[in-house]
PQR file of N, CA, C, O and H, with PARSE charges and radii, in Angstrom:
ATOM      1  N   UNK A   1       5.118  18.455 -24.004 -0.4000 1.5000
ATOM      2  CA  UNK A   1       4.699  17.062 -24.028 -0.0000 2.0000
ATOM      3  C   UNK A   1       4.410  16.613 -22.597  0.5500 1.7000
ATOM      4  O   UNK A   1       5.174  16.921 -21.683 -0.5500 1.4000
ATOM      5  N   UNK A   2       3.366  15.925 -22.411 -0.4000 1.5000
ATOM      6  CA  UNK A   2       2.661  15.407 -21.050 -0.0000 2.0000
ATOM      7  C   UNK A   2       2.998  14.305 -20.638  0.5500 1.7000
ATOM      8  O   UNK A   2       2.162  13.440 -20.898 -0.5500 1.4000
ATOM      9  H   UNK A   2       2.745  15.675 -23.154  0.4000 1.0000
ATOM     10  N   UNK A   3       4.300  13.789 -19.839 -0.4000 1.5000
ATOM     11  CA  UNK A   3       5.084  12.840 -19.392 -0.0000 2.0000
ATOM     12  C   UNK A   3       3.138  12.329 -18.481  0.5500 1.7000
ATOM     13  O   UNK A   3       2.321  12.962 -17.813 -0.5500 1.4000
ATOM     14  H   UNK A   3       4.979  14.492 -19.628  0.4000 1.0000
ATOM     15  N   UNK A   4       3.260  10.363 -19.211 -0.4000 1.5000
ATOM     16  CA  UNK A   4       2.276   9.814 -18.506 -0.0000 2.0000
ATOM     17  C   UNK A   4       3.006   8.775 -17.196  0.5500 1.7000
ATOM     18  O   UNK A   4       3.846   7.911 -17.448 -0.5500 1.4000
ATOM     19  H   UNK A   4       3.924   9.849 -19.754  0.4000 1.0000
ATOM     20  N   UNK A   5       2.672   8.966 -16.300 -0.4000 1.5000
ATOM     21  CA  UNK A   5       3.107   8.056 -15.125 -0.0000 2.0000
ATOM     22  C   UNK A   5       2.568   6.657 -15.180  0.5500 1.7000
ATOM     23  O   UNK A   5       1.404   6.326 -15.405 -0.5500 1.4000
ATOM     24  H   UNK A   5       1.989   9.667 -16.096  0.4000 1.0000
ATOM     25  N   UNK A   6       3.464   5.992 -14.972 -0.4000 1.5000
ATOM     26  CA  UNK A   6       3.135   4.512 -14.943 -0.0000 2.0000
ATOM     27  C   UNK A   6       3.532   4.034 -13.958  0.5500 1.7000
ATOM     28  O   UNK A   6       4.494   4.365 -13.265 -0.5500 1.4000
ATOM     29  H   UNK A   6       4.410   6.261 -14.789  0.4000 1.0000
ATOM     30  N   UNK A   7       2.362   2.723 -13.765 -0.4000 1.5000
ATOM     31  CA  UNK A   7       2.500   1.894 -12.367 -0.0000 2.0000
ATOM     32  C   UNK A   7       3.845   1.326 -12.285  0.5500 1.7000
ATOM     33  O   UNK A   7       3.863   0.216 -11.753 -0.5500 1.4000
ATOM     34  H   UNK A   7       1.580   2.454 -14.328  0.4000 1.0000
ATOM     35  N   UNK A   8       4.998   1.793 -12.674 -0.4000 1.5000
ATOM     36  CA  UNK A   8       6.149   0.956 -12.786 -0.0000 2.0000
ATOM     37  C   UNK A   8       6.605   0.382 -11.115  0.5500 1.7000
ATOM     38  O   UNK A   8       6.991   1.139 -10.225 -0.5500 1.4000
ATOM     39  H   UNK A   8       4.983   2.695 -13.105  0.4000 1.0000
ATOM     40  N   UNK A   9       6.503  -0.577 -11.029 -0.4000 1.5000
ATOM     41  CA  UNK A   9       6.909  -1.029  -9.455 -0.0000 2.0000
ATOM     42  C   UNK A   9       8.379  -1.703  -9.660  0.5500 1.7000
ATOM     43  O   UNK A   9       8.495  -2.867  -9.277 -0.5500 1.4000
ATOM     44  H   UNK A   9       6.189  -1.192 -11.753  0.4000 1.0000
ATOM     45  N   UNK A  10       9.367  -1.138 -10.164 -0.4000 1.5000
ATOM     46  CA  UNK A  10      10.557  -1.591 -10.516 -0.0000 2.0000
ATOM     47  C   UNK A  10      11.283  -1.927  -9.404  0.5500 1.7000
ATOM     48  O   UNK A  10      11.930  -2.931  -9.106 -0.5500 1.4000
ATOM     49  H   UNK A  10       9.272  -0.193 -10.475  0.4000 1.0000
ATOM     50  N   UNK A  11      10.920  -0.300  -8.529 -0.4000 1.5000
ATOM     51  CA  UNK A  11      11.643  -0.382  -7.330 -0.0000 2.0000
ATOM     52  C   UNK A  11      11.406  -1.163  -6.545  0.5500 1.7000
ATOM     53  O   UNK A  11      10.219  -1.420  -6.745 -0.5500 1.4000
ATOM     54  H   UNK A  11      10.395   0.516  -8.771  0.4000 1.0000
ATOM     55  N   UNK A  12      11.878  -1.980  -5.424 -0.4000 1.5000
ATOM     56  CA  UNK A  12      11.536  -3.023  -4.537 -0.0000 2.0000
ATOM     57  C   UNK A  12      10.846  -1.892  -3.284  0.5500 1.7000
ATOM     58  O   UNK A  12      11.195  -0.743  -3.013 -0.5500 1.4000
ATOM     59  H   UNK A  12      12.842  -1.771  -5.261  0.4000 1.0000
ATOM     60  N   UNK A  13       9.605  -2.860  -2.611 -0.4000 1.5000
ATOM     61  CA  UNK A  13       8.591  -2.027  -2.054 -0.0000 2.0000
ATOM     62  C   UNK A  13       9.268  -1.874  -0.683  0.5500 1.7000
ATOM     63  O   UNK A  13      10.220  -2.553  -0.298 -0.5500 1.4000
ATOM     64  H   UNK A  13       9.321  -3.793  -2.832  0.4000 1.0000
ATOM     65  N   UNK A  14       8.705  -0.975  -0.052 -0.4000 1.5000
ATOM     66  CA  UNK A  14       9.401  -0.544   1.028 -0.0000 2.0000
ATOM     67  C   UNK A  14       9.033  -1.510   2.479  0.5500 1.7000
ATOM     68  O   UNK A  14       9.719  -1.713   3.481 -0.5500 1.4000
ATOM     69  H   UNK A  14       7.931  -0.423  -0.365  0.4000 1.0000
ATOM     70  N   UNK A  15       7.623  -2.000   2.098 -0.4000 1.5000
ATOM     71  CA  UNK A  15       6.844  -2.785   3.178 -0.0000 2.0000
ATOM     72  C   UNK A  15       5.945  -3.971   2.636  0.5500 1.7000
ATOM     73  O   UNK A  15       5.217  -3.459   1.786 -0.5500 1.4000
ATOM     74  H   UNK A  15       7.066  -1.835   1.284  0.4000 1.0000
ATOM     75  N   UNK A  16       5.651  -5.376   2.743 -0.4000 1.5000
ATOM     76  CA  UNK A  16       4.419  -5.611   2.361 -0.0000 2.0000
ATOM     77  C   UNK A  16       3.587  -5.263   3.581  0.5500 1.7000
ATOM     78  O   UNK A  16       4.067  -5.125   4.706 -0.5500 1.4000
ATOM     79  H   UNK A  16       6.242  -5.792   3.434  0.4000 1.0000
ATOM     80  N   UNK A  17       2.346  -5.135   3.283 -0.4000 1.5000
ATOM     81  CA  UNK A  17       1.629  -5.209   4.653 -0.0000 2.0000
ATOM     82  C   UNK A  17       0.523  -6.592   5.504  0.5500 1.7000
ATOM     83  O   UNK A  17      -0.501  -6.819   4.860 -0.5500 1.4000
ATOM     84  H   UNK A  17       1.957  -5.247   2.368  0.4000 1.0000
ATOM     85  N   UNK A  18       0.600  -6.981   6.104 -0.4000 1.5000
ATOM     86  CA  UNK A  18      -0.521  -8.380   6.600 -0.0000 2.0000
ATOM     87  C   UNK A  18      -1.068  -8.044   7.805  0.5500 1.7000
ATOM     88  O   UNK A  18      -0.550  -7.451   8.751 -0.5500 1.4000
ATOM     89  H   UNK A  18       1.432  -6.796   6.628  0.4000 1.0000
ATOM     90  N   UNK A  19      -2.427  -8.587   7.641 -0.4000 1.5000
ATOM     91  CA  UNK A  19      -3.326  -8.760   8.480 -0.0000 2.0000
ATOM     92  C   UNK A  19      -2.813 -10.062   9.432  0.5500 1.7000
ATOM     93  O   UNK A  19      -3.625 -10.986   9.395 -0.5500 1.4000
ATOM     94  H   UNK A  19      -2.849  -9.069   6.873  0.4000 1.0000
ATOM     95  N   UNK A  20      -2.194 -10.195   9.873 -0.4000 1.5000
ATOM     96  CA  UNK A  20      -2.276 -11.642  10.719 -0.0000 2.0000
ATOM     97  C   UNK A  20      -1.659 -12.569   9.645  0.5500 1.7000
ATOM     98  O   UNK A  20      -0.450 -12.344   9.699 -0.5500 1.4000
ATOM     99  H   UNK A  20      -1.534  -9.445   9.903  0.4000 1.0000
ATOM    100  N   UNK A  21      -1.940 -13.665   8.529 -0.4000 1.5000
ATOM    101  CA  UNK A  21      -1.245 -14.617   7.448 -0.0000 2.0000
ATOM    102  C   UNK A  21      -1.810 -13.526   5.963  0.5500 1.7000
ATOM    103  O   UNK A  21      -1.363 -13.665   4.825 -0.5500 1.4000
ATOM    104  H   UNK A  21      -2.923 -13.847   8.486  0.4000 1.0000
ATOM    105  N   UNK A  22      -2.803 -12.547   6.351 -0.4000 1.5000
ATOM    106  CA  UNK A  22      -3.470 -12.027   5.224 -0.0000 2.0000
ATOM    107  C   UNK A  22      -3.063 -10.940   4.335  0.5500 1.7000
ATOM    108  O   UNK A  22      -2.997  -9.775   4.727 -0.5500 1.4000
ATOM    109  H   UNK A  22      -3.166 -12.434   7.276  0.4000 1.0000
ATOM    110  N   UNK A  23      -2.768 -11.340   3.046 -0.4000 1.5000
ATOM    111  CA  UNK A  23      -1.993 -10.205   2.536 -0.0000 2.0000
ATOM    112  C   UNK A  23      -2.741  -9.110   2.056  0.5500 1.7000
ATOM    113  O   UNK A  23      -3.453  -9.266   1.064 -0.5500 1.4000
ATOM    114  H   UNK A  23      -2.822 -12.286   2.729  0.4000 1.0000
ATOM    115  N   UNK A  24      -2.652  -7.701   2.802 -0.4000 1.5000
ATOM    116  CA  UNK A  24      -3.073  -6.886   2.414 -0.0000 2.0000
ATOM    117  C   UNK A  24      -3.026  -5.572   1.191  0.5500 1.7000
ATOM    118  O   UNK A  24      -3.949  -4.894   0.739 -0.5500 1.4000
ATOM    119  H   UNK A  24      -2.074  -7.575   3.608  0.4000 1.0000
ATOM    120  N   UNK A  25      -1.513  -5.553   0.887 -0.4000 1.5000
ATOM    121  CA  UNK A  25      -1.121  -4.914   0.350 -0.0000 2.0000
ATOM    122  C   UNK A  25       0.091  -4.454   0.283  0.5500 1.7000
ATOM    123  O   UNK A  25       0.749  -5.079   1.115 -0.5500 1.4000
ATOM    124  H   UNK A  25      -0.763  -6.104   1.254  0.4000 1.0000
ATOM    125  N   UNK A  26       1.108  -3.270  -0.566 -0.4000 1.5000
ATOM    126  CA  UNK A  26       2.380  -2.897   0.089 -0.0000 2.0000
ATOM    127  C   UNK A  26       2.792  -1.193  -0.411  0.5500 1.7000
ATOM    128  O   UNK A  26       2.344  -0.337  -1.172 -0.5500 1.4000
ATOM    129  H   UNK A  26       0.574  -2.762  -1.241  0.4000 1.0000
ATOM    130  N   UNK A  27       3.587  -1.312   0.266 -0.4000 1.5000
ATOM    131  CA  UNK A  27       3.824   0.246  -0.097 -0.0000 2.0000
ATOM    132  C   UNK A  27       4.842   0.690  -0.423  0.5500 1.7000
ATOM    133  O   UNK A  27       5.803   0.115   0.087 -0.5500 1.4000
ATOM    134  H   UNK A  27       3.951  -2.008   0.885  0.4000 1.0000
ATOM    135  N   UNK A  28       5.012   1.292  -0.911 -0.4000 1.5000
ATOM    136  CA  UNK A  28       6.342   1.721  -1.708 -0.0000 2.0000
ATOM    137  C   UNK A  28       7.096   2.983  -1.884  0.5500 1.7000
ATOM    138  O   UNK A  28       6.443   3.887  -2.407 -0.5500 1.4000
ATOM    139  H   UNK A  28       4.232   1.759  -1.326  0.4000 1.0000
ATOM    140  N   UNK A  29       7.887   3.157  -1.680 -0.4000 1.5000
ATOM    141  CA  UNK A  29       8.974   4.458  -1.516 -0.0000 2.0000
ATOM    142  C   UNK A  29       8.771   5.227  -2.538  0.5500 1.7000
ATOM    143  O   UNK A  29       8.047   4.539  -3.258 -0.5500 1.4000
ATOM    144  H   UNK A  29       8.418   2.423  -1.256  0.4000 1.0000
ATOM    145  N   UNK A  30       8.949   6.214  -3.062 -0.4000 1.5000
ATOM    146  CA  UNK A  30       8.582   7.266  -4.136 -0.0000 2.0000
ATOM    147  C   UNK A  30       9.518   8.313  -4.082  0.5500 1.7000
ATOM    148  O   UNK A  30       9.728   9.096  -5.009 -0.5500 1.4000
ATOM    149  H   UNK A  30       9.538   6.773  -2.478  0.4000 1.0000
ATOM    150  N   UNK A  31      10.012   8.321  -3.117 -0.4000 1.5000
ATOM    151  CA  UNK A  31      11.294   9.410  -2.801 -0.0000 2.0000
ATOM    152  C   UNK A  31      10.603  10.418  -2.427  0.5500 1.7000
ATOM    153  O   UNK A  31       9.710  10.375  -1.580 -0.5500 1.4000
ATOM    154  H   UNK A  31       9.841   7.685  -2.364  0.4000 1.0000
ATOM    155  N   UNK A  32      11.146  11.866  -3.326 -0.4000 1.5000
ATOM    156  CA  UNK A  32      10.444  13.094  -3.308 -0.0000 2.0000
ATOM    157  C   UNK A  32       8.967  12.704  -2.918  0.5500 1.7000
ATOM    158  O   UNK A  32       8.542  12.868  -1.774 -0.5500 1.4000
ATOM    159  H   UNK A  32      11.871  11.902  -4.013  0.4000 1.0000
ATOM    160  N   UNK A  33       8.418  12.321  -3.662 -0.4000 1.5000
ATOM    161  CA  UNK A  33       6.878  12.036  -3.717 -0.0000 2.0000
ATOM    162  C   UNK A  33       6.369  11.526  -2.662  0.5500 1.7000
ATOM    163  O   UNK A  33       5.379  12.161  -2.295 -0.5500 1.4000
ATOM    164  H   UNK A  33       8.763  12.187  -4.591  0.4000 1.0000
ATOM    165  N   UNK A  34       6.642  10.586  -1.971 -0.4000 1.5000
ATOM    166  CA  UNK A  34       5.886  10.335  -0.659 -0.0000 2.0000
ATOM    167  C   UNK A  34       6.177   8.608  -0.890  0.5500 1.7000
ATOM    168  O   UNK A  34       7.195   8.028  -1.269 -0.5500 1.4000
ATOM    169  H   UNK A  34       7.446  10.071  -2.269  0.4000 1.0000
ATOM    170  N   UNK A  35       5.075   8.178  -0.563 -0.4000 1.5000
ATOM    171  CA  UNK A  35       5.010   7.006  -0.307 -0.0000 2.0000
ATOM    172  C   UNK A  35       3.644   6.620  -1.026  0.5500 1.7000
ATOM    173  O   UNK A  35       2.656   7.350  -1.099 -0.5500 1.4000
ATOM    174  H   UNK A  35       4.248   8.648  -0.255  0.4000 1.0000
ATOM    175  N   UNK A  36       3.734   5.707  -1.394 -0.4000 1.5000
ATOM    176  CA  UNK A  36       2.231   5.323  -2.549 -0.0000 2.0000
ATOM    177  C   UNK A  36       2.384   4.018  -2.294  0.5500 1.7000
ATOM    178  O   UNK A  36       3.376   3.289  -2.277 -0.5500 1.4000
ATOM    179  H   UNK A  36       4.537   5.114  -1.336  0.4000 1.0000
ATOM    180  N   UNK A  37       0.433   3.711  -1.960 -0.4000 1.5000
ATOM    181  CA  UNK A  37       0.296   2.370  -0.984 -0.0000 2.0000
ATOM    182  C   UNK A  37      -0.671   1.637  -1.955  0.5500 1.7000
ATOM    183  O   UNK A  37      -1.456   2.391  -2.530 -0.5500 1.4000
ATOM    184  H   UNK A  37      -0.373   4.303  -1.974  0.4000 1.0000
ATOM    185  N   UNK A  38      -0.800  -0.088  -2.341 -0.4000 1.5000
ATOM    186  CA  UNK A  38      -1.442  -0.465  -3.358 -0.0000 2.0000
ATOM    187  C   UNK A  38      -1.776  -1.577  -2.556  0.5500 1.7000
ATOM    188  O   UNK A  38      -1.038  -2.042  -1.687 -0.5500 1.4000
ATOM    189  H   UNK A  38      -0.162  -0.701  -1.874  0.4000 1.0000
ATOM    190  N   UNK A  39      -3.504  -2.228  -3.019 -0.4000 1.5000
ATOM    191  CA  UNK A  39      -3.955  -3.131  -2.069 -0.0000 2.0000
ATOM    192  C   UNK A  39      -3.398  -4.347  -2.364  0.5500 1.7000
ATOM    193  O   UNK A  39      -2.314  -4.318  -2.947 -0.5500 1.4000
ATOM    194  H   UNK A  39      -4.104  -1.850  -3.725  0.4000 1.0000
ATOM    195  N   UNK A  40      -3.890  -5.420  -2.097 -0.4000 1.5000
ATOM    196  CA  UNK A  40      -4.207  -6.667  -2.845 -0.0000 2.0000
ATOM    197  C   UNK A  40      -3.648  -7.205  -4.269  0.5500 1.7000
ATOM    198  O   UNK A  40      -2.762  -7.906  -4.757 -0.5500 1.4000
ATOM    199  H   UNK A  40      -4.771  -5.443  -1.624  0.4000 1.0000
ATOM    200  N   UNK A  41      -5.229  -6.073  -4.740 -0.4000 1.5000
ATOM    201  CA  UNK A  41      -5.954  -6.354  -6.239 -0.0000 2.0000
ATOM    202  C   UNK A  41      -4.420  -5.477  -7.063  0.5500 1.7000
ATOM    203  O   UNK A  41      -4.059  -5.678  -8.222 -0.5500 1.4000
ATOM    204  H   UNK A  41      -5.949  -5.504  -4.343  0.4000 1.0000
ATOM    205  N   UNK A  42      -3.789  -4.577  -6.126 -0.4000 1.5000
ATOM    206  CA  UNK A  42      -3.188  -3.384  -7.218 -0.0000 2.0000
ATOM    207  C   UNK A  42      -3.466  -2.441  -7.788  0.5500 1.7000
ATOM    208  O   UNK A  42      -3.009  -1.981  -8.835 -0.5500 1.4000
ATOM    209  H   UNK A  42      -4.082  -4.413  -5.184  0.4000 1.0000
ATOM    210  N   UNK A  43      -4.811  -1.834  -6.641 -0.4000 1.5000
ATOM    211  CA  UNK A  43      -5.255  -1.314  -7.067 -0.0000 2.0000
ATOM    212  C   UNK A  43      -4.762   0.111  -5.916  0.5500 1.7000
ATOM    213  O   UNK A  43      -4.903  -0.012  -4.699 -0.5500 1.4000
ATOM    214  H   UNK A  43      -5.182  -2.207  -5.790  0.4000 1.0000
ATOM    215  N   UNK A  44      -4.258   1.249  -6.475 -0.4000 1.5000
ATOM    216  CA  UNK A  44      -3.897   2.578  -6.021 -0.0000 2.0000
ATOM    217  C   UNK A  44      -4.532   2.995  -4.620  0.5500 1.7000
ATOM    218  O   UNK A  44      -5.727   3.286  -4.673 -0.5500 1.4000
ATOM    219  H   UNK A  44      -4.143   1.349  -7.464  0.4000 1.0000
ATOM    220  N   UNK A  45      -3.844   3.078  -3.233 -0.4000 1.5000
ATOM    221  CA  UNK A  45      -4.643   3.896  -2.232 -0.0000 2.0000
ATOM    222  C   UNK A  45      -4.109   5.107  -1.936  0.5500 1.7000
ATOM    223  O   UNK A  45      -4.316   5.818  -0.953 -0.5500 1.4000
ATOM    224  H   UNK A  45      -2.873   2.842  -3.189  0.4000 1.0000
ATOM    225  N   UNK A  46      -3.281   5.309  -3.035 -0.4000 1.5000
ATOM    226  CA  UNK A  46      -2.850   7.122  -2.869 -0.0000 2.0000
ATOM    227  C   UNK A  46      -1.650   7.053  -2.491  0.5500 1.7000
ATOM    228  O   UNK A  46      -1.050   6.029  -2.165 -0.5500 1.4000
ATOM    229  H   UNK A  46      -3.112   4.731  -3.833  0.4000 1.0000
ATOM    230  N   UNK A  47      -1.182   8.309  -2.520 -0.4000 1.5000
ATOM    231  CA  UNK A  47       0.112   8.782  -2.142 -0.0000 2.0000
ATOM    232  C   UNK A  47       0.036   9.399  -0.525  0.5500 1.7000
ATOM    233  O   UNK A  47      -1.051   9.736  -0.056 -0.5500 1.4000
ATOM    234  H   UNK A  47      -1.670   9.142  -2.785  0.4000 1.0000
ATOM    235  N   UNK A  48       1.135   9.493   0.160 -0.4000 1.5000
ATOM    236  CA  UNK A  48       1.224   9.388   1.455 -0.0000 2.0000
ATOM    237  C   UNK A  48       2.503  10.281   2.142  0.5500 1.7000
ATOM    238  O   UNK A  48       3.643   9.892   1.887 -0.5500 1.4000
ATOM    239  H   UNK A  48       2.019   9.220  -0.221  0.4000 1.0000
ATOM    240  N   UNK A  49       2.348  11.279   2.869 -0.4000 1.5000
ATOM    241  CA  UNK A  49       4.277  11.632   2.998 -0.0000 2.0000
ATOM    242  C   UNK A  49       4.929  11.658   4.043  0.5500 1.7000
ATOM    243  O   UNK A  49       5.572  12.622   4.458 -0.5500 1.4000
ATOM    244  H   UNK A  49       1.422  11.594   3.077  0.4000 1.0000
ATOM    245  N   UNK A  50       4.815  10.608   4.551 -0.4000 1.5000
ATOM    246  CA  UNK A  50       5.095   9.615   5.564 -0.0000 2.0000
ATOM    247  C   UNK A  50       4.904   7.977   5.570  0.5500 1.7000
ATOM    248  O   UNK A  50       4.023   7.492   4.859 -0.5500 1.4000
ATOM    249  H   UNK A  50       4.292   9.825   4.214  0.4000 1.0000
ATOM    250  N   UNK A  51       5.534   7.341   6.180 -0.4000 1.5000
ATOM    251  CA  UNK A  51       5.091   6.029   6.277 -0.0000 2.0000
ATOM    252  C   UNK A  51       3.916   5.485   7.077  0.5500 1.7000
ATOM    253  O   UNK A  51       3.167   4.659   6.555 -0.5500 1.4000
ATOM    254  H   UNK A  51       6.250   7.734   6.757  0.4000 1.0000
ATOM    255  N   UNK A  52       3.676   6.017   8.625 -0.4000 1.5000
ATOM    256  CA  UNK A  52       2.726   6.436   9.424 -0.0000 2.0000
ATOM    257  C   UNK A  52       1.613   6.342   8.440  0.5500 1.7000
ATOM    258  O   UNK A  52       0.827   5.401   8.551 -0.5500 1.4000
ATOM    259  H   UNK A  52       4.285   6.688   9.049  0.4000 1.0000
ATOM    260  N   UNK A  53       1.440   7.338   7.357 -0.4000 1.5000
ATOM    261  CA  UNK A  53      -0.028   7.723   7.063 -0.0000 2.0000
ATOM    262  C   UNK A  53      -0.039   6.929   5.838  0.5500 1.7000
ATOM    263  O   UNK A  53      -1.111   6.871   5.237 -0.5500 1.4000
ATOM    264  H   UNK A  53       2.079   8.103   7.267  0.4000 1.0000
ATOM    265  N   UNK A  54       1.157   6.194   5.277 -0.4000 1.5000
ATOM    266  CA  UNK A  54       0.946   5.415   4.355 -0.0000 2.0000
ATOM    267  C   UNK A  54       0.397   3.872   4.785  0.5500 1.7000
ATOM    268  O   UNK A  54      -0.100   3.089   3.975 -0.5500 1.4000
ATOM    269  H   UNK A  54       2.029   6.242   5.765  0.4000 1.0000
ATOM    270  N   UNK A  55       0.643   3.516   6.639 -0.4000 1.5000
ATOM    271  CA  UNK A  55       0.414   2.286   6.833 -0.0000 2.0000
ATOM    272  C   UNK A  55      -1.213   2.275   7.233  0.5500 1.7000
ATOM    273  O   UNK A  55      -2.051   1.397   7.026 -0.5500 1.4000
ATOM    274  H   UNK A  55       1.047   4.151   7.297  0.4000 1.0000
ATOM    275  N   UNK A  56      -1.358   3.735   7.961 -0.4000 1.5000
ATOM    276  CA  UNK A  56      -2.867   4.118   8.303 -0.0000 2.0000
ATOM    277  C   UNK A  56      -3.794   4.139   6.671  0.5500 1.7000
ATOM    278  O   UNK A  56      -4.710   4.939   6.480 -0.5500 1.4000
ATOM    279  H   UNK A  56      -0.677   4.447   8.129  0.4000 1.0000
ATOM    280  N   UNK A  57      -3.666   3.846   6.369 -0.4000 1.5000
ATOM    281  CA  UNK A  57      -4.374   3.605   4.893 -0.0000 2.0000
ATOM    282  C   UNK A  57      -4.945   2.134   4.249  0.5500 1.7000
ATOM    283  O   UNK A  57      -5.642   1.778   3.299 -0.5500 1.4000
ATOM    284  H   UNK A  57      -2.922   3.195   6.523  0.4000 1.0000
ATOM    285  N   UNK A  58      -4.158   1.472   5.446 -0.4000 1.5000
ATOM    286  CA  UNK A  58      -4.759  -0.208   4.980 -0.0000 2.0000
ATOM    287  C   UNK A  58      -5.451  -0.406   6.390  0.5500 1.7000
ATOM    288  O   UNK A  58      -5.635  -1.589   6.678 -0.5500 1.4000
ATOM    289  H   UNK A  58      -3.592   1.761   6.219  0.4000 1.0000
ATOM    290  N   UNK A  59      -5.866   0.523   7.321 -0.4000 1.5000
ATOM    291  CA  UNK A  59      -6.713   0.101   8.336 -0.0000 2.0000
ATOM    292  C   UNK A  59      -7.994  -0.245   7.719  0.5500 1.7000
ATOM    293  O   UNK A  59      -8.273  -1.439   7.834 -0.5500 1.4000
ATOM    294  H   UNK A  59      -5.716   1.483   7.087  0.4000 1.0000
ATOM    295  N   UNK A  60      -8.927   0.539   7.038 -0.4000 1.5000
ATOM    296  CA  UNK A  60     -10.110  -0.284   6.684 -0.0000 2.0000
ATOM    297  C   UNK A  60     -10.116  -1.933   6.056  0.5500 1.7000
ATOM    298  O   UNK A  60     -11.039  -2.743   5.979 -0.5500 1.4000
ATOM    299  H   UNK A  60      -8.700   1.508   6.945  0.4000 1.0000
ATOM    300  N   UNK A  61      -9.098  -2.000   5.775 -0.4000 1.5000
ATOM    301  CA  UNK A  61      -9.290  -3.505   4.989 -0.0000 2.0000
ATOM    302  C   UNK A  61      -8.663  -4.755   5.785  0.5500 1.7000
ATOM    303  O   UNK A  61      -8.539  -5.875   5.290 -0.5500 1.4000
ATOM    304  H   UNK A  61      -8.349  -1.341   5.838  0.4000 1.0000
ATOM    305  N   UNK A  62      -8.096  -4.214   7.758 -0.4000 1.5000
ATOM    306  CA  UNK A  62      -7.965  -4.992   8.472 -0.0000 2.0000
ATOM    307  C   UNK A  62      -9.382  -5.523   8.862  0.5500 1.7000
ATOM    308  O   UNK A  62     -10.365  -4.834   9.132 -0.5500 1.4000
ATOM    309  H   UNK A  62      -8.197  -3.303   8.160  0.4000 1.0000
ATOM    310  N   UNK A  63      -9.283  -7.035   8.837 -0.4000 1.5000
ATOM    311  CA  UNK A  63     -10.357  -7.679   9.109 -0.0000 2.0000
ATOM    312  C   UNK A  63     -10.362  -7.909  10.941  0.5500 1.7000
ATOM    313  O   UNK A  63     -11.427  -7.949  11.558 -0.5500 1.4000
ATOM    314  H   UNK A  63      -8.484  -7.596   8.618  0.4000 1.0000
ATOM    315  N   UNK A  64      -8.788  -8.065  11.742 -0.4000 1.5000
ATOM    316  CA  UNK A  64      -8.767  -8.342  12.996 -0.0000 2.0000
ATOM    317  C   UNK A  64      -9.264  -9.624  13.535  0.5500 1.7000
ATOM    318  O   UNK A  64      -9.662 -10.592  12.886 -0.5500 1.4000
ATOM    319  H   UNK A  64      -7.923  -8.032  11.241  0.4000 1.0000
ATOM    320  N   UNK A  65      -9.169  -9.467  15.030 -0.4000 1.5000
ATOM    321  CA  UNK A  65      -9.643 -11.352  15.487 -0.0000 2.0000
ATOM    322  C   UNK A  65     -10.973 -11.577  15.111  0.5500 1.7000
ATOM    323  O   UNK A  65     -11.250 -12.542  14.398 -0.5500 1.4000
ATOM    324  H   UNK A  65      -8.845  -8.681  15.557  0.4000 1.0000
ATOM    325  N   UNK A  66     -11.875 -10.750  15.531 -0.4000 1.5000
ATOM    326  CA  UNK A  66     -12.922 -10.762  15.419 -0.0000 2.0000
ATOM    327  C   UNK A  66     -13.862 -11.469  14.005  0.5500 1.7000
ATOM    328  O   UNK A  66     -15.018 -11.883  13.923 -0.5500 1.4000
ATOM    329  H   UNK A  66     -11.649  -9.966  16.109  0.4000 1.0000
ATOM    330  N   UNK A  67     -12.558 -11.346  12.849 -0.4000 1.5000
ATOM    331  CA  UNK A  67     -13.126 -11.727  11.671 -0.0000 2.0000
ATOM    332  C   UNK A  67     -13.539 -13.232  11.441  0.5500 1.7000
ATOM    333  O   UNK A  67     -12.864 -14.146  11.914 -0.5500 1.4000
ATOM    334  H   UNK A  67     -11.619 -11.010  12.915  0.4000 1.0000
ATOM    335  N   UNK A  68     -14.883 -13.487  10.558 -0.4000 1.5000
ATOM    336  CA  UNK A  68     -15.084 -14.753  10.838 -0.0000 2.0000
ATOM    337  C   UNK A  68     -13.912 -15.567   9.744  0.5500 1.7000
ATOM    338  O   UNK A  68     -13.666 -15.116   8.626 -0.5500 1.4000
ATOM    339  H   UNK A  68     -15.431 -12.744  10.173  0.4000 1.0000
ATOM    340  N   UNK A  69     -13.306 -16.750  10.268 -0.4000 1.5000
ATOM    341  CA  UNK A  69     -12.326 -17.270   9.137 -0.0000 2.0000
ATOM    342  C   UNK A  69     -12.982 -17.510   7.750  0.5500 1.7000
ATOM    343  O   UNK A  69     -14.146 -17.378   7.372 -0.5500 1.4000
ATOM    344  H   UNK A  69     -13.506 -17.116  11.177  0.4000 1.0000
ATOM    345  N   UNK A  70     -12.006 -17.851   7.206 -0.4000 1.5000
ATOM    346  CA  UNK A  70     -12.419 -17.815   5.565 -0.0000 2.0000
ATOM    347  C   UNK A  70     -12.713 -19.406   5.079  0.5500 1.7000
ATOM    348  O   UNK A  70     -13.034 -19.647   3.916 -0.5500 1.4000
ATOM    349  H   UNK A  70     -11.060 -17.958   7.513  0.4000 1.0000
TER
END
C-alpha cells in the first residue's frame, strides 16, 4: 500500500521568512527529511537539507529596497 504524503503543517514551522514587513513564506523542520520551504500562496519550494539552502530558496521572491512600494 502507497502511504500518500500530506501537506500536514501540524508541526510548528521552524522560521517564517520576510522581506522587510513582507511576508514571504516559512519553512519547516522535517527531521530526517530536510527542511521543506512554502511561499506565501502555500505553495511547495522543495525540500532542503539544511537551513542555509532552505532560506536560499526565497531569494527570488525578495523584492529588496529597490522595489517600487505597493
Amino acid at each position: 500500500m502507497l502511504k500518500r504524503r500530506t501537506r500536514n503543517n501540524s508541526k510548528p514551522p521552524l522560521v517564517s521568512v520576510y522581506d522587510g514587513r513582507i511576508f514571504l513564506g516559512r519553512i519547516f523542520d522535517r527531521g530526517a527529511e530536510g527542511y521543506e520551504c512554502f511561499d506565501r500562496d502555500e505553495t511547495s519550494l522543495g525540500f532542503f537539507s539544511n537551513q542555509r539552502a532552505a532560506l536560499d530558496a526565497f531569494d527570488p521572491l525578495m523584492l529588496g529596497e529597490d522595489a517600487p512600494p505597493f
